[in-house]
KOLZAVO-375065 format. One record per residue (C-alpha): x, y, z; residue number from 1. Coordinates in Angstrom, 3 decimals. Example, Ala and Ser with C-alpha at 12.3 -4.5 7.8 and 13.67 -1.06 7.14 Angstrom:
       east      north         up   num
     12.300     -4.500      7.800     1
     13.670     -1.060      7.140     2
//
This chain:
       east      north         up   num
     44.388    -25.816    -17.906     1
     42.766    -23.315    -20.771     2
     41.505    -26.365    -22.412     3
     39.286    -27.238    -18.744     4
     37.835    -23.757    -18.696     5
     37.254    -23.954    -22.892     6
     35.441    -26.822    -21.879     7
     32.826    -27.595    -19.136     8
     34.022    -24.776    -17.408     9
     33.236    -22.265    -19.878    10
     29.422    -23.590    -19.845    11
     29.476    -23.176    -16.018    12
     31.203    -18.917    -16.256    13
     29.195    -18.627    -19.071    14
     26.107    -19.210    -16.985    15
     27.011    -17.295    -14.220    16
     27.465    -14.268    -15.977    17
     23.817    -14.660    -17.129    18
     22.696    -15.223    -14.233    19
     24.579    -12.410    -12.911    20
     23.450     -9.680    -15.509    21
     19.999    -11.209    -15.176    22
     19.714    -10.223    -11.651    23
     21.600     -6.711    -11.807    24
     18.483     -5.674    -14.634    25
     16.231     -6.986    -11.149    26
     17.873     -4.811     -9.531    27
     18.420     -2.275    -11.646    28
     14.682     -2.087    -12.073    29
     13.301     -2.288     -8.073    30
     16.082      0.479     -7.285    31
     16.587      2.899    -10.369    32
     13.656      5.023     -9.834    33
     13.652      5.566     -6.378    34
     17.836      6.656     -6.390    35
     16.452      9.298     -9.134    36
     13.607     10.052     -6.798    37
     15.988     10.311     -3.706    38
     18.985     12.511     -5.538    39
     16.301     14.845     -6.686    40
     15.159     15.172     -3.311    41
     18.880     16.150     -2.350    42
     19.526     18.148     -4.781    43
     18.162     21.111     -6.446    44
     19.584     20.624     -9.556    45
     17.889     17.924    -11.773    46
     21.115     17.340    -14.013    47
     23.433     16.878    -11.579    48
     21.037     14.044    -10.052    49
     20.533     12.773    -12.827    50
     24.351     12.475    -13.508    51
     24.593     10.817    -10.201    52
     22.337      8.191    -10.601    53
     23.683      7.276    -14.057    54
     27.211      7.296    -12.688    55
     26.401      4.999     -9.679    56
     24.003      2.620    -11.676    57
     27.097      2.263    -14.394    58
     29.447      1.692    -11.406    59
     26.911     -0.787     -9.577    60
     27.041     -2.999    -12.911    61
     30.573     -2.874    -13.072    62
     31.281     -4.361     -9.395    63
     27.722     -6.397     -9.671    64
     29.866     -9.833     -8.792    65
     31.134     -8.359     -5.413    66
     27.464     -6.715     -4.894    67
     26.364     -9.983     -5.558    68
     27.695    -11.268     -2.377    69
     26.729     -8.184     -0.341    70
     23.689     -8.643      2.541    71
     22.479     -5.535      1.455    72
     23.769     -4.037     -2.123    73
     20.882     -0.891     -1.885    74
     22.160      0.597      1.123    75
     25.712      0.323     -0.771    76
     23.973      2.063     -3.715    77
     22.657      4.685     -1.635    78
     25.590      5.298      0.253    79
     27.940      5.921     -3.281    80
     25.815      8.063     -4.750    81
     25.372     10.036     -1.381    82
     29.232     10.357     -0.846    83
     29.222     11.540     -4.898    84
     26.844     13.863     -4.503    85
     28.017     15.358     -1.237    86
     31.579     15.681     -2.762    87
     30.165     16.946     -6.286    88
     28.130     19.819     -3.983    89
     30.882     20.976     -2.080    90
     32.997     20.979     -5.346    91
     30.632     23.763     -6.968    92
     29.758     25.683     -3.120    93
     33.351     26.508     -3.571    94
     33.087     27.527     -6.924    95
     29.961     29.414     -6.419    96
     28.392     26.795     -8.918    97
     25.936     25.398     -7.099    98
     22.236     27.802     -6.575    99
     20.359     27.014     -3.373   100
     17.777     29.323     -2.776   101
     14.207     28.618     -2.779   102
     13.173     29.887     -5.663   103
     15.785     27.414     -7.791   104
     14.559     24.627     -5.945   105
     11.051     25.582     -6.780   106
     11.712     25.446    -10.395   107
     13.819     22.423    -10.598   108
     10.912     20.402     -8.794   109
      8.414     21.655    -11.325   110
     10.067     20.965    -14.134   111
     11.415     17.276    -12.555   112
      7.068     17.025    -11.547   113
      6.334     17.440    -15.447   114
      8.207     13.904    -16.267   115
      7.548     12.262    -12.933   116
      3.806     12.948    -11.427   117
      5.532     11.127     -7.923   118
      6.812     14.688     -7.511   119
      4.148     16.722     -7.697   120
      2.400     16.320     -4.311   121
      5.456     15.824     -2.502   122
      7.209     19.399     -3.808   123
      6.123     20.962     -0.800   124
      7.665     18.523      1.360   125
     10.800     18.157     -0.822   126
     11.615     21.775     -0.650   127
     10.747     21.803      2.993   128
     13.313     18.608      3.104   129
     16.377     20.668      1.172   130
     16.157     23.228      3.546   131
     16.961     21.227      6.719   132
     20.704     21.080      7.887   133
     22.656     19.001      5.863   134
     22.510     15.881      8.154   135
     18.950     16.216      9.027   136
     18.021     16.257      5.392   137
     20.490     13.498      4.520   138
     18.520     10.654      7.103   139
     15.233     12.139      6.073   140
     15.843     11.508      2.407   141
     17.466      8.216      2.972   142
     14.501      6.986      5.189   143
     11.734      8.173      3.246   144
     12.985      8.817     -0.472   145
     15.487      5.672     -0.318   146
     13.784      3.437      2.328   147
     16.700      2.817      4.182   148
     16.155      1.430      7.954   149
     18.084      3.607     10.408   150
     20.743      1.216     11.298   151
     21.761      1.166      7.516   152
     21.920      5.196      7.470   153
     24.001      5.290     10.567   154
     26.414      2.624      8.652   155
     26.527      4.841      5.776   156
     27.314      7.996      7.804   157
     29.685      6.587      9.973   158
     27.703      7.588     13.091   159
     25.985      5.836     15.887   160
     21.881      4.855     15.574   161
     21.446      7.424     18.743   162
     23.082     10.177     16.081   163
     20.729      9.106     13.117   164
     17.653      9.020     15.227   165
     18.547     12.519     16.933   166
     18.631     13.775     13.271   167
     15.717     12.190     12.240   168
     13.640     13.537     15.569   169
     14.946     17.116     14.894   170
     13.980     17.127     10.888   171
     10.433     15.589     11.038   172
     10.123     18.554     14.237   173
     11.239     21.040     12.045   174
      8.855     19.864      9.260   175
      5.914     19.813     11.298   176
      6.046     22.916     12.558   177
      6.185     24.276      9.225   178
      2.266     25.825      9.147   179
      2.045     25.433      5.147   180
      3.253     21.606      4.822   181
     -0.322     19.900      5.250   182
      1.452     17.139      2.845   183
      4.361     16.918      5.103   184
      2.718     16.646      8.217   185
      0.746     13.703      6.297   186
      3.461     11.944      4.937   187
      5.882     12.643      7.861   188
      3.584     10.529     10.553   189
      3.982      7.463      8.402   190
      7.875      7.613      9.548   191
      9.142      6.415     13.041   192
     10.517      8.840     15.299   193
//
């Protein structure tokens, strides 16, 4: 039985794992940047997305073969390193770890703008984002940041579409009535209600 695999076999696994590695670097390269973008649009602290997205790329490679067979392996990307960074931010709230007050935010974005000009005209919306409720800002930052459709965010949060649309309604209101977030209001009308 070894000898089969040694022989043709091996050829045939040997390929596959190309072929499988060879598609995760696809992958890897369509979704890296925007789960950076979209953690540092959660968060307000740069490492700890950073971390995140590290973490769920390395686990993402490891279970590539069963991801591989998955209708939709970003919205299972998204939905890990959501879940890690939820847990990792109520980890340090307890602790008293975690800073979220505007003027932390404001300096993690700039410095996060000075290695990736993407941020830069979108700070004011970002900050405006990280300020919603918790579930307001997590649809808003899957939709736009992550460019998940709204049936794949209600999957991921274990609600119903009604729920994720509600949430998405009630963020993009809050947003635009927000008098000093001309690049909100911009941005914001490109995203179904």
């Amino acid at each position: 039985m070894s000898e089969g695999y040694q022989g043709e076999g091996a050829g045939r696994h040997e390929r596959e794992a190309r072929m499988s590695t060879a598609s995760f670097w696809t992958f890897f390269e369509k979704y890296d940047t925007r789960l950076r973008r979209y953690m540092i649009a959660r968060t307000a602290d740069r490492v700890l997305a950073e971390q995140i997205a590290d973490e769920t790329m390395m686990y993402a490679y490891d279970k590539w073969d069963r991801l591989l067979l998955m209708e939709k392996p970003d919205s299972w990307l998204f939905t890990v390193a959501t879940n890690k960074l939820n847990r990792l931010e109520a980890k340090y709230r307890r602790a008293n770890f975690l800073r979220e007050d505007l003027e932390n935010f404001e300096n993690d974005l700039q410095a996060v703008a000075k290695e990736d000009s993407w941020i830069e005209p979108r700070i004011d919306l970002i900050l405006a984002i990280r300020l919603l409720p918790r579930h307001q800002m997590e649809v808003l930052t899957l939709h736009f940041f992550a460019d998940q459709k709204l049936a794949d965010i209600a999957r991921a949060m274990n609600v119903t579409l009604g729920t994720v649309n509600q949430h998405l309604s009630r963020g993009l209101t809050r947003l635009r009535r927000d008098p000093h977030l001309r690049t909100a209001i911009e941005v914001t009308r490109r995203i179904p209600a």
